[in-house]
N, CA, C and O atoms as CSV, one atom per row, in Angstrom:
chain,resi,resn,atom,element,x,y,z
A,1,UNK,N,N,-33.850,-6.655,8.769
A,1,UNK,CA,C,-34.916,-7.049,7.868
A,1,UNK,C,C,-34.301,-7.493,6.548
A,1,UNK,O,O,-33.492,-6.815,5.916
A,2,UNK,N,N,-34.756,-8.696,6.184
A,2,UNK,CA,C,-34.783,-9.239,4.602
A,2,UNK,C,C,-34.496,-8.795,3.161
A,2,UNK,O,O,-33.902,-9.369,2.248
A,3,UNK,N,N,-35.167,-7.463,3.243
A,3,UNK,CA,C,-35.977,-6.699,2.079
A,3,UNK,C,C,-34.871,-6.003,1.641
A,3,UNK,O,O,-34.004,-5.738,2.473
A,4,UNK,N,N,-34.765,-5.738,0.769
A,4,UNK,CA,C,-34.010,-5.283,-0.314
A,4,UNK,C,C,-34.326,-3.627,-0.426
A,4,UNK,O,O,-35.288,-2.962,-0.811
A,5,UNK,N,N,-33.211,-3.376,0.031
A,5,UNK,CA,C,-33.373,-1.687,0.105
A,5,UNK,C,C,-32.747,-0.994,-0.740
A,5,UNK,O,O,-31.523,-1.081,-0.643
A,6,UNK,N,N,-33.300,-0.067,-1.860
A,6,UNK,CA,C,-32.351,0.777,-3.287
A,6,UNK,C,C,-31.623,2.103,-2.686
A,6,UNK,O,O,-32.127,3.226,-2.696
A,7,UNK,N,N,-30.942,1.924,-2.406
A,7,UNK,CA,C,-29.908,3.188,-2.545
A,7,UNK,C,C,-29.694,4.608,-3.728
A,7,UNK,O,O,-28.719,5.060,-4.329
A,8,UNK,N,N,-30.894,4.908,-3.672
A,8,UNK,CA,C,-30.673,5.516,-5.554
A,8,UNK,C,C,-29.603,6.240,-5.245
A,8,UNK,O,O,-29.091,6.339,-6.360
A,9,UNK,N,N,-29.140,6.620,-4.766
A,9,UNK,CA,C,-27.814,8.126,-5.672
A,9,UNK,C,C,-26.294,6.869,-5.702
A,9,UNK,O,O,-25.274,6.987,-6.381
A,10,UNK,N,N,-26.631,5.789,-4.761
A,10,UNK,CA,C,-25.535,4.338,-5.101
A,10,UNK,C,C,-25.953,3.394,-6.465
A,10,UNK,O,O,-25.202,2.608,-7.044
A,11,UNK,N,N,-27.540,3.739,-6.846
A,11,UNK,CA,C,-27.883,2.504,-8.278
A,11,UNK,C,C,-27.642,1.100,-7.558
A,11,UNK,O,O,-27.344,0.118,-8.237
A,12,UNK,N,N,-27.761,1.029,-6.316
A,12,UNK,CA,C,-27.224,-0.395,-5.760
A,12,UNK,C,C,-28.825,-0.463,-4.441
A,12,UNK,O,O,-29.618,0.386,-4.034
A,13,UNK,N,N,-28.651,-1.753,-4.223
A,13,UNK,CA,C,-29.375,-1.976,-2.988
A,13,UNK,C,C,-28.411,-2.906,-1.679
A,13,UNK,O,O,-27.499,-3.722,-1.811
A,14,UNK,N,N,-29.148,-2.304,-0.326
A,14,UNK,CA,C,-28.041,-2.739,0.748
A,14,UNK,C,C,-28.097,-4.260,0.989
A,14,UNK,O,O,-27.068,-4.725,1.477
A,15,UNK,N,N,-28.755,-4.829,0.826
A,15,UNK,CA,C,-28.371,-6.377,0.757
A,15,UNK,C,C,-27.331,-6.718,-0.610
A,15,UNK,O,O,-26.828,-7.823,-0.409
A,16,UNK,N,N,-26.936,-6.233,-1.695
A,16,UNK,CA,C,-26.087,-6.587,-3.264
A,16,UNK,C,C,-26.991,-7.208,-3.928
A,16,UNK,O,O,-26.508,-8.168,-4.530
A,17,UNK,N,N,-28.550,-7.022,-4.143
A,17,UNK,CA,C,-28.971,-8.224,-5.037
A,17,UNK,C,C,-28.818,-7.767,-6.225
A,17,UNK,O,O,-29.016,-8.581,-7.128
A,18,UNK,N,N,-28.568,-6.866,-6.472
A,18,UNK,CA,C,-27.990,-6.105,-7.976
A,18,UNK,C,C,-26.572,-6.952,-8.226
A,18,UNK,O,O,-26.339,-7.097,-9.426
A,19,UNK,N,N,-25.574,-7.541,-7.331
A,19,UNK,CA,C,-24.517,-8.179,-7.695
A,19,UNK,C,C,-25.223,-9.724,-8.301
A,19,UNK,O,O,-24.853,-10.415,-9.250
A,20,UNK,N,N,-26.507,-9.948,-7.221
A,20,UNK,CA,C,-26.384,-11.685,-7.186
A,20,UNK,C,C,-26.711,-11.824,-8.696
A,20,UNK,O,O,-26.326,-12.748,-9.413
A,21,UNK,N,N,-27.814,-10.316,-9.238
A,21,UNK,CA,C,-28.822,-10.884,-10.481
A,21,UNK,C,C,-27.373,-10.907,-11.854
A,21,UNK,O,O,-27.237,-11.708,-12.779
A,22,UNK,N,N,-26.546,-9.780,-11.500
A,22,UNK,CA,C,-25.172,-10.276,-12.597
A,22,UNK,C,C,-24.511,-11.520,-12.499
A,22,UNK,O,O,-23.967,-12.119,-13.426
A,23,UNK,N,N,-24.625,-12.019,-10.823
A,23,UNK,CA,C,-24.120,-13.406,-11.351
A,23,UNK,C,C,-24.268,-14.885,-11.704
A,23,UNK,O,O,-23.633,-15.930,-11.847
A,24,UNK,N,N,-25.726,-14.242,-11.767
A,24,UNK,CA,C,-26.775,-15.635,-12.059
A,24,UNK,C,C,-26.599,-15.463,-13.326
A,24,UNK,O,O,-25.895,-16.291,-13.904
A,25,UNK,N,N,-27.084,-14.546,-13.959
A,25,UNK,CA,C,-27.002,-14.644,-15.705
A,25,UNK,C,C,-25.663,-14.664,-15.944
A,25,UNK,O,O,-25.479,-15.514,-16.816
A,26,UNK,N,N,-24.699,-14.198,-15.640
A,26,UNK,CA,C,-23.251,-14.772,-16.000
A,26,UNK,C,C,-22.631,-16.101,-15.558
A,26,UNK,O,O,-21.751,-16.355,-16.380
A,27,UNK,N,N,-22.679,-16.814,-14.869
A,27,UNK,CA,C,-22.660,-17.942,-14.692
A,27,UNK,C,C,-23.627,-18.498,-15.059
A,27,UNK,O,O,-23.058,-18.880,-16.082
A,28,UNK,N,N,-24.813,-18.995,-15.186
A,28,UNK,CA,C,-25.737,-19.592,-16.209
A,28,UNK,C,C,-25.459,-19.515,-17.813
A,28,UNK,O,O,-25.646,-20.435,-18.610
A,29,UNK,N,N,-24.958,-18.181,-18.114
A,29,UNK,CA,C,-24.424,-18.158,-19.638
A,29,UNK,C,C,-22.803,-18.495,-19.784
A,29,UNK,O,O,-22.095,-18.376,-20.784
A,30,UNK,N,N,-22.552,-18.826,-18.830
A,30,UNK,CA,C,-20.841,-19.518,-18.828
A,30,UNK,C,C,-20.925,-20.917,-19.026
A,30,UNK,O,O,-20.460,-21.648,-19.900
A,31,UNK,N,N,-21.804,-21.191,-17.757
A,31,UNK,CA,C,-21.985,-22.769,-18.244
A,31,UNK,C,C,-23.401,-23.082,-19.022
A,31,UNK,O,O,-24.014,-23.893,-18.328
A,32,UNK,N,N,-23.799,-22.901,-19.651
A,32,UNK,CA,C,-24.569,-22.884,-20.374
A,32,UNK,C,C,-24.077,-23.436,-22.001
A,32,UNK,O,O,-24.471,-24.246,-22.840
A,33,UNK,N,N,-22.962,-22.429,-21.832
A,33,UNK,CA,C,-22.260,-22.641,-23.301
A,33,UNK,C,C,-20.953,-23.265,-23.238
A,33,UNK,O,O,-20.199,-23.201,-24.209
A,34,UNK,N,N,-20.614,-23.886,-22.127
A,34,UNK,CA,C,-19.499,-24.683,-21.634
A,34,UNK,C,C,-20.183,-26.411,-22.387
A,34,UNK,O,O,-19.818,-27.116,-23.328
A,35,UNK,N,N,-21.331,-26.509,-21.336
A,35,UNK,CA,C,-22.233,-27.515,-21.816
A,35,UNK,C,C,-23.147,-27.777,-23.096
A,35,UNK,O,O,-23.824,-28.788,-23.282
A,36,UNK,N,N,-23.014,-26.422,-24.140
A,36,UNK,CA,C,-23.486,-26.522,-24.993
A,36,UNK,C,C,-24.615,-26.864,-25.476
A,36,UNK,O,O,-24.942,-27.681,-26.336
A,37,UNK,N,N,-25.626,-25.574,-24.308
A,37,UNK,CA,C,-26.673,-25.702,-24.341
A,37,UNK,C,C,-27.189,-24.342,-24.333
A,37,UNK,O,O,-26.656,-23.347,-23.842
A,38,UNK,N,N,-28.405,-24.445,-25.002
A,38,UNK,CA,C,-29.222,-23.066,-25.656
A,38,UNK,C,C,-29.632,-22.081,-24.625
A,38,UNK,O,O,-30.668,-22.177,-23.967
A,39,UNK,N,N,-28.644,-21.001,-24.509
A,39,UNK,CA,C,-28.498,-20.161,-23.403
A,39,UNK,C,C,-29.966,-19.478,-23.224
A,39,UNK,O,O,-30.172,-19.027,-22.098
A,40,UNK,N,N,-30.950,-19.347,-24.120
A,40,UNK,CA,C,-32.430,-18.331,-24.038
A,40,UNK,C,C,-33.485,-19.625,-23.642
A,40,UNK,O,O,-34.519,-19.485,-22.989
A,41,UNK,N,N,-33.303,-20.082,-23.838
A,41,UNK,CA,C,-34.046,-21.410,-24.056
A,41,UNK,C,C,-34.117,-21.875,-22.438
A,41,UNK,O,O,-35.171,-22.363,-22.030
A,42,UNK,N,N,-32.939,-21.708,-21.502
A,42,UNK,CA,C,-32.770,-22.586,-20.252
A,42,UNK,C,C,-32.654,-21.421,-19.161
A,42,UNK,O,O,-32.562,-21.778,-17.986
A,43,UNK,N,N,-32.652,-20.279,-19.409
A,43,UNK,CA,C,-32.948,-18.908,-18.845
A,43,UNK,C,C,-34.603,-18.586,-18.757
A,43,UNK,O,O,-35.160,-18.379,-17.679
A,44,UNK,N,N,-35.248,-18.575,-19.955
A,44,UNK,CA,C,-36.696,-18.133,-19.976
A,44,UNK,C,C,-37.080,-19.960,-19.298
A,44,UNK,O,O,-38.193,-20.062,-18.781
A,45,UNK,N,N,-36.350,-21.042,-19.317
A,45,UNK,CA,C,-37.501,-21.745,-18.237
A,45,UNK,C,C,-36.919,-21.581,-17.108
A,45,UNK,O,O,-37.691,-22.069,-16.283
A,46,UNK,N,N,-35.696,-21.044,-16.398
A,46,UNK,CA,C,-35.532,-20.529,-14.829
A,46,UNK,C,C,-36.364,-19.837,-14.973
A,46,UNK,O,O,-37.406,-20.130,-14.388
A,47,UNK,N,N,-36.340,-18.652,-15.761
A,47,UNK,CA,C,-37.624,-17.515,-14.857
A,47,UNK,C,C,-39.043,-18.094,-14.898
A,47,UNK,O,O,-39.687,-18.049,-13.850
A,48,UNK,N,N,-39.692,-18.718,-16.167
A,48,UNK,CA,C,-40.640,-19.258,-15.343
A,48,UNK,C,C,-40.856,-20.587,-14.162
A,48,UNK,O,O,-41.902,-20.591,-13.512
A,49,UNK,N,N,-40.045,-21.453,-13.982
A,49,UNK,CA,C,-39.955,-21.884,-12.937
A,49,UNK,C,C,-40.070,-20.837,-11.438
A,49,UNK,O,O,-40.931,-20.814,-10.559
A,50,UNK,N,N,-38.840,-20.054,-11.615
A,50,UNK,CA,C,-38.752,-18.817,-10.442
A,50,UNK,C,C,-40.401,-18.263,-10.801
A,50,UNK,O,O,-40.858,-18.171,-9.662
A,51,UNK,N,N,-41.149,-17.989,-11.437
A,51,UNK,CA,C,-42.157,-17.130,-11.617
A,51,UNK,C,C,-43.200,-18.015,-10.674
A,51,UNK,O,O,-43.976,-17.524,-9.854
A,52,UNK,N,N,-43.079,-19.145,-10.911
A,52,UNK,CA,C,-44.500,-20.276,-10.456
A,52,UNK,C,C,-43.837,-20.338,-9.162
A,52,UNK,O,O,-44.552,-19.789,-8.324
A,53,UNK,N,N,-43.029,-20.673,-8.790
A,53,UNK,CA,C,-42.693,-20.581,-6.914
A,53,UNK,C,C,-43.153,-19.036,-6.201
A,53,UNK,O,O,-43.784,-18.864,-5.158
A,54,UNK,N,N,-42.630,-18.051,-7.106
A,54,UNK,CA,C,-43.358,-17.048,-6.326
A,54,UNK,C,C,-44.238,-16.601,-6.576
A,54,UNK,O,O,-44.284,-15.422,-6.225
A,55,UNK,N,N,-45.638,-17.195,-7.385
A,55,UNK,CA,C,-47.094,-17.090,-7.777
A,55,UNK,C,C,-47.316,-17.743,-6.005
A,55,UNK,O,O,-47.774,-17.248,-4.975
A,56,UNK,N,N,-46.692,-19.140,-6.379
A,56,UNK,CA,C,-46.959,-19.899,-5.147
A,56,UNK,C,C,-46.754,-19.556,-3.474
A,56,UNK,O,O,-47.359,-19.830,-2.437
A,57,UNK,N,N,-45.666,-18.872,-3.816
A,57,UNK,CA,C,-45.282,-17.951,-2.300
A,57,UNK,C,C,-46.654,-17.128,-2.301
A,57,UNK,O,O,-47.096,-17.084,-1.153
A,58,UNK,N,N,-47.213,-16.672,-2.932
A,58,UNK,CA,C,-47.968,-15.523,-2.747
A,58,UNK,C,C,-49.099,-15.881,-1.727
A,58,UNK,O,O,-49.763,-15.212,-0.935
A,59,UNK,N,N,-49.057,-17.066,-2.030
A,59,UNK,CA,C,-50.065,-17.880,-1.519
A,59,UNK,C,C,-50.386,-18.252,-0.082
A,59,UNK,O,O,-51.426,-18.654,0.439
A,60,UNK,N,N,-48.928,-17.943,0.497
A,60,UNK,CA,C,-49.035,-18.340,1.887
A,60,UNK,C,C,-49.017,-17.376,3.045
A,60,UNK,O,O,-48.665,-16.215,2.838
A,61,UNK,N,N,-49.384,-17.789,4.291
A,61,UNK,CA,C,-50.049,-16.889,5.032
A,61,UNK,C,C,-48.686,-16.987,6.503
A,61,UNK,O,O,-48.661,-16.436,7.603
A,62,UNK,N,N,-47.932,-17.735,5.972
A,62,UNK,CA,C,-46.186,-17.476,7.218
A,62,UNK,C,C,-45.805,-16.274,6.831
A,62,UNK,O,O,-45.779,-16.028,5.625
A,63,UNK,N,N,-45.491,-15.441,7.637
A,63,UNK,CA,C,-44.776,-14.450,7.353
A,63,UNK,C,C,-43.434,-14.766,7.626
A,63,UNK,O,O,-42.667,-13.935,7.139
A,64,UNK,N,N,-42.883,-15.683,8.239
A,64,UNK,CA,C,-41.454,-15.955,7.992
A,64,UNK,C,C,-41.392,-16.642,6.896
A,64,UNK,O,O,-40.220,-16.902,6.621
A,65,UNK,N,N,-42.411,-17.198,5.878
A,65,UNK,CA,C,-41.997,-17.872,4.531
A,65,UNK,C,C,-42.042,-17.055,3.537
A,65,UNK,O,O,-41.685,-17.293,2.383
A,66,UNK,N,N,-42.655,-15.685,4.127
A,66,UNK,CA,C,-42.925,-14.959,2.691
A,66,UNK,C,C,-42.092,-13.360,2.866
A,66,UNK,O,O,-42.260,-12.356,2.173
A,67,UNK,N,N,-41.208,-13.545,3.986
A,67,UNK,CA,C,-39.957,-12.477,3.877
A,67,UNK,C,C,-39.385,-11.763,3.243
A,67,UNK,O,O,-39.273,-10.552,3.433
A,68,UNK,N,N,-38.822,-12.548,2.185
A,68,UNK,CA,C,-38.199,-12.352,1.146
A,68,UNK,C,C,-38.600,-12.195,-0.447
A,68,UNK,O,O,-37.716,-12.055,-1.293
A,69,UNK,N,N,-39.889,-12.229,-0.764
A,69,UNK,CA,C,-40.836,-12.345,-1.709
A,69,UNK,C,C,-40.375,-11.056,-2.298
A,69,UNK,O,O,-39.623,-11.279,-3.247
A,70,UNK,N,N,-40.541,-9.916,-2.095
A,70,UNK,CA,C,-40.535,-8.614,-2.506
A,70,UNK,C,C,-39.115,-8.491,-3.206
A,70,UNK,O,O,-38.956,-8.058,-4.348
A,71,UNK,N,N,-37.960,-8.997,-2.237
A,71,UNK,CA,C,-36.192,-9.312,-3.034
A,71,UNK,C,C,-36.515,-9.929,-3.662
A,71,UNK,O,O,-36.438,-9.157,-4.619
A,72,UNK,N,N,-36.955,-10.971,-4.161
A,72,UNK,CA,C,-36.972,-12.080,-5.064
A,72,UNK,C,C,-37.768,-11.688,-6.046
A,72,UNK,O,O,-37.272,-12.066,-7.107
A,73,UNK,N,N,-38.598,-11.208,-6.187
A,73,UNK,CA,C,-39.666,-10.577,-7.122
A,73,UNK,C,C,-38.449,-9.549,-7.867
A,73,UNK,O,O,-38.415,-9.602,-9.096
A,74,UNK,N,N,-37.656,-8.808,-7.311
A,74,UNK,CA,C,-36.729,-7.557,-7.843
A,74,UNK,C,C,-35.597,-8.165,-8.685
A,74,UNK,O,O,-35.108,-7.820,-9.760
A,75,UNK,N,N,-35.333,-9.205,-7.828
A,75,UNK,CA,C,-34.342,-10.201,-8.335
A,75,UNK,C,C,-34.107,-10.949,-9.437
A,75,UNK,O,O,-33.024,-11.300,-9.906
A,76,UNK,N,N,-35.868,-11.296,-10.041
A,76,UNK,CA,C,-36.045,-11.001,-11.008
A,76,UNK,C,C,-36.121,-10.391,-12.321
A,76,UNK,O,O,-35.926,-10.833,-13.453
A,77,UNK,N,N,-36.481,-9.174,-11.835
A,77,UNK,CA,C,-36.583,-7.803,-12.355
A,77,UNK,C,C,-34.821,-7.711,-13.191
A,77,UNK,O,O,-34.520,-7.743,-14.384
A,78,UNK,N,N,-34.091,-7.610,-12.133
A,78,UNK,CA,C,-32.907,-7.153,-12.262
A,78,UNK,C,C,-31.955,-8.298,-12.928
A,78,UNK,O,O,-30.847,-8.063,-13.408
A,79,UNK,N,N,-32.519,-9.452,-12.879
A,79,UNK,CA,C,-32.047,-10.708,-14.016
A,79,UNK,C,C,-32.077,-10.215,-15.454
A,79,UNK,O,O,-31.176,-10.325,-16.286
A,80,UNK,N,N,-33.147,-9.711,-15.583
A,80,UNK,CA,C,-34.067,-9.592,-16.729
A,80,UNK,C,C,-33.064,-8.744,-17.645
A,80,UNK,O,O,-32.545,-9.111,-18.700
A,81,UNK,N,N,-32.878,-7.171,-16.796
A,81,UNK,CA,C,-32.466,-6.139,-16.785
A,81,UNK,C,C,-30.726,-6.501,-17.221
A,81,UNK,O,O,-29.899,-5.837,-17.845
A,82,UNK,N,N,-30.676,-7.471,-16.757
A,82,UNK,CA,C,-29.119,-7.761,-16.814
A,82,UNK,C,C,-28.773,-8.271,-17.806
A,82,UNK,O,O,-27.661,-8.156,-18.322
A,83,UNK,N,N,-29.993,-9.116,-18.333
A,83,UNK,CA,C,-29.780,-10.232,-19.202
A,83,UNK,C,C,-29.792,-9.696,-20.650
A,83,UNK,O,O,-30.286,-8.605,-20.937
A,84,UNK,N,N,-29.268,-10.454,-21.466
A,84,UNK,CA,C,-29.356,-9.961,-23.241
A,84,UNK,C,C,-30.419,-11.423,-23.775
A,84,UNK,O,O,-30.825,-11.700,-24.904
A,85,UNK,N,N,-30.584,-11.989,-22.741
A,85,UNK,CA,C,-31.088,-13.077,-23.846
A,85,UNK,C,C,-32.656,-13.078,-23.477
A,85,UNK,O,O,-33.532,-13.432,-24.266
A,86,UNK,N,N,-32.956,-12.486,-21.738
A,86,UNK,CA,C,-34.520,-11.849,-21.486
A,86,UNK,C,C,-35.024,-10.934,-21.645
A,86,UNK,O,O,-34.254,-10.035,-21.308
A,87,UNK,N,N,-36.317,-10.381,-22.126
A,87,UNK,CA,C,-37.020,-9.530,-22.253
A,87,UNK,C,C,-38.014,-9.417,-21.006
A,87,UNK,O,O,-38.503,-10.322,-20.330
A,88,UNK,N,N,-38.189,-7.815,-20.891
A,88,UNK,CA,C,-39.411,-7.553,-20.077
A,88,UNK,C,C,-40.817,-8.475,-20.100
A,88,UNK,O,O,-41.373,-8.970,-19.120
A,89,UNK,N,N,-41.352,-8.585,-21.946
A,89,UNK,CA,C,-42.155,-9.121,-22.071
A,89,UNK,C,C,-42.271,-10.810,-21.574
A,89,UNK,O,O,-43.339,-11.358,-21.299
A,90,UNK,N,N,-41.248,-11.312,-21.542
A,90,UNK,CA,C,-40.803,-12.707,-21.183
A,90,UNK,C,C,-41.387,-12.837,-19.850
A,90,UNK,O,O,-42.217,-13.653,-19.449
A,91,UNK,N,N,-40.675,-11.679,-19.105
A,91,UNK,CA,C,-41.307,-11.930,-17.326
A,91,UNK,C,C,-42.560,-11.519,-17.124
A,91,UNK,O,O,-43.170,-12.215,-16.312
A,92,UNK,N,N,-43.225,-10.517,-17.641
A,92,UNK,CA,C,-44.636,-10.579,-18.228
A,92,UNK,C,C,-45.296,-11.377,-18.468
A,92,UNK,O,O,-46.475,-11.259,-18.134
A,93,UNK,N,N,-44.924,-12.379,-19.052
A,93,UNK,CA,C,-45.839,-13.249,-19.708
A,93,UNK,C,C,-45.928,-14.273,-18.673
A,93,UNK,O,O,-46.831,-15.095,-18.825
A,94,UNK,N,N,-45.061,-14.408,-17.500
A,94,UNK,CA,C,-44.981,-15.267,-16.535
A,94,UNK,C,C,-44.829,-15.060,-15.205
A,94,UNK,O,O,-44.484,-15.950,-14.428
A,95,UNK,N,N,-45.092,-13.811,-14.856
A,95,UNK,CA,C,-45.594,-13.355,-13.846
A,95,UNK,C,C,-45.659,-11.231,-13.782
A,95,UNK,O,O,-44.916,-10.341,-14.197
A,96,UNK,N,N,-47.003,-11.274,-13.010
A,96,UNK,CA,C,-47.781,-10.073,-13.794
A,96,UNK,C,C,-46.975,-8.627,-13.000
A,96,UNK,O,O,-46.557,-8.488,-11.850
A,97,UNK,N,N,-46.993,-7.571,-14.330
A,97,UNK,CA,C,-46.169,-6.910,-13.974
A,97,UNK,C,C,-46.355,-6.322,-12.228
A,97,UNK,O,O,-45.605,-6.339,-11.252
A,98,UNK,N,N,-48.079,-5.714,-12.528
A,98,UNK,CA,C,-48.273,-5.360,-11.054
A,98,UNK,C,C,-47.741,-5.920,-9.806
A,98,UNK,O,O,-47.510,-5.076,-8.941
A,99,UNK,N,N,-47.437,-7.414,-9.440
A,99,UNK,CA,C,-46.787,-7.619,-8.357
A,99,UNK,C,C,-45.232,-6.905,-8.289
A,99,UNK,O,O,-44.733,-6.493,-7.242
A,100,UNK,N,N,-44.656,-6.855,-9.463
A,100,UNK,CA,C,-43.468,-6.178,-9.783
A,100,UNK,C,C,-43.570,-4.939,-9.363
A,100,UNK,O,O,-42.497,-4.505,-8.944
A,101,UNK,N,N,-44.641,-4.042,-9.304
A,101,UNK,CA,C,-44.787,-2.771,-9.014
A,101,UNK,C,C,-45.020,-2.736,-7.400
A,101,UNK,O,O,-44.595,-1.976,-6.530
A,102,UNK,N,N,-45.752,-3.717,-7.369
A,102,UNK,CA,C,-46.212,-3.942,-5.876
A,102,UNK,C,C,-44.664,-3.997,-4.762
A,102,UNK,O,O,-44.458,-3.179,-3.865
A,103,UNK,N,N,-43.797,-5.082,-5.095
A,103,UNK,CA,C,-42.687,-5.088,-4.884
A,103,UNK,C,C,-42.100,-4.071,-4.479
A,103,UNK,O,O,-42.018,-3.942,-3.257
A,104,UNK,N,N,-41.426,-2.889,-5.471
A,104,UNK,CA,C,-40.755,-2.316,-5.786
A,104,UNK,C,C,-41.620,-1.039,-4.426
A,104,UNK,O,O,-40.993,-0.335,-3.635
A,105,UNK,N,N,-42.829,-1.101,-4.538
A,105,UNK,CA,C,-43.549,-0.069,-3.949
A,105,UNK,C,C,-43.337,-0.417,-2.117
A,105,UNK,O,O,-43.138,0.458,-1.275
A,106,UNK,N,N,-43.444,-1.869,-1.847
A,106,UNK,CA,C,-42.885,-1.596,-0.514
A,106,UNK,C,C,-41.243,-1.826,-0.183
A,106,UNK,O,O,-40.664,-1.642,0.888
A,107,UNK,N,N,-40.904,-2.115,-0.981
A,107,UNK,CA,C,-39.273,-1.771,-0.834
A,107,UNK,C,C,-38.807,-0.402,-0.613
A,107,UNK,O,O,-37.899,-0.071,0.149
A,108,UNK,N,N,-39.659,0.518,-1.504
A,108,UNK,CA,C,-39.187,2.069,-1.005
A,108,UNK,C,C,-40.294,2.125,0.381
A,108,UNK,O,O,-39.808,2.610,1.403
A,109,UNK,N,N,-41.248,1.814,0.424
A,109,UNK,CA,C,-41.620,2.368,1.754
A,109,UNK,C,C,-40.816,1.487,3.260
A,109,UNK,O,O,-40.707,2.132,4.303
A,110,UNK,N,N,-40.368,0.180,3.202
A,110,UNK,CA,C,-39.434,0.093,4.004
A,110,UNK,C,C,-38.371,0.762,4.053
A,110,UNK,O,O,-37.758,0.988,5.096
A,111,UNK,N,N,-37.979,1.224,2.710
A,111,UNK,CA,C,-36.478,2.282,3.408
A,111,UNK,C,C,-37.190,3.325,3.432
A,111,UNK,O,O,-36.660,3.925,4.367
A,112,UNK,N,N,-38.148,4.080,3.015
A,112,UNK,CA,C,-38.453,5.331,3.698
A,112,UNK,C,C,-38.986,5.036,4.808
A,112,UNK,O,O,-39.624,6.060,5.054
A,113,UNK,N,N,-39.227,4.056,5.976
A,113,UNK,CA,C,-39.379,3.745,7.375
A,113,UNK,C,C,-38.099,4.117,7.908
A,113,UNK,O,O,-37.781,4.977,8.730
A,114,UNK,N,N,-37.469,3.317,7.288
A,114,UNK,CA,C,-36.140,2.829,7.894
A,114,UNK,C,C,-35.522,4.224,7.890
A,114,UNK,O,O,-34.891,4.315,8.943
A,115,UNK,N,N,-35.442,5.067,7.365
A,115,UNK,CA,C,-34.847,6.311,7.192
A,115,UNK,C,C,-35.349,7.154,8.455
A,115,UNK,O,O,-34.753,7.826,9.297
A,116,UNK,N,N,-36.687,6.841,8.238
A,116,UNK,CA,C,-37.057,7.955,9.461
A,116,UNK,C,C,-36.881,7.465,10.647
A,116,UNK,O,O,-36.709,8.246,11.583
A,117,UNK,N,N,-36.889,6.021,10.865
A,117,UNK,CA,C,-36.346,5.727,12.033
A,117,UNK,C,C,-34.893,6.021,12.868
A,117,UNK,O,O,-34.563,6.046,14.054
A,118,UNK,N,N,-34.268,6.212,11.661
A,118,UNK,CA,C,-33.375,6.633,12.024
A,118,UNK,C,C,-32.686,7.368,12.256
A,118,UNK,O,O,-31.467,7.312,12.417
A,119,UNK,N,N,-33.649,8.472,12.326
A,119,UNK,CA,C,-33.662,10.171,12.714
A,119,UNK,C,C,-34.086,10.382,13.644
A,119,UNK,O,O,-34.158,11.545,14.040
């Protein structure tokens, strides 16, 4: 499965999207300022770009298109979290926290499936 599973006593999840969200904002702020361009400025419009595709994912009724929604929603999260130049309120303002909660809420109940399945 897709979904992004937290490991708490690791602070990590078993797919690495905790690696990918450090290396989006570090490479975006590498070249960013390579190209000499306004690192907050071209970050807060990725996330809302990223915010309006997955308003738009929300929307659809494939379940093979909407797989990954819940990682990507976190992925977010953990951009944010990573970032010095985003704020909470930023991703707030462009997509609502509750799906963020929503997210986060079946990510632990897939690994608490997954756990018991595997007992």
């Amino acid at each position: 499965m897709a979904v992004c599973l937290s490991v708490c006593l690791l602070t990590g999840y078993s797919n690495n999207i905790h690696c990918l969200a450090k290396a989006i904002i570090q490479l975006s702020a590498a070249l960013f300022t390579i190209y000499n361009k306004n690192i907050e400025t071209h970050l807060k419009e990725f996330l809302l770009l990223a915010s309006v595709c997955l308003l738009h994912l929300g929307q659809e009724t494939d379940k093979l298109r909407t797989r990954n929604r819940e990682s990507i929603s976190l992925l977010m999260h953990l951009m944010v979290e990573e970032s010095s130049f985003l704020t909470a309120d930023m991703l707030e303002s462009c997509f609502p926290y509750v799906l963020l909660r929503n997210a986060y809420r079946e990510v632990f109940r897939e690994s608490t499936l997954a756990r018991l399945a595997a007992h």
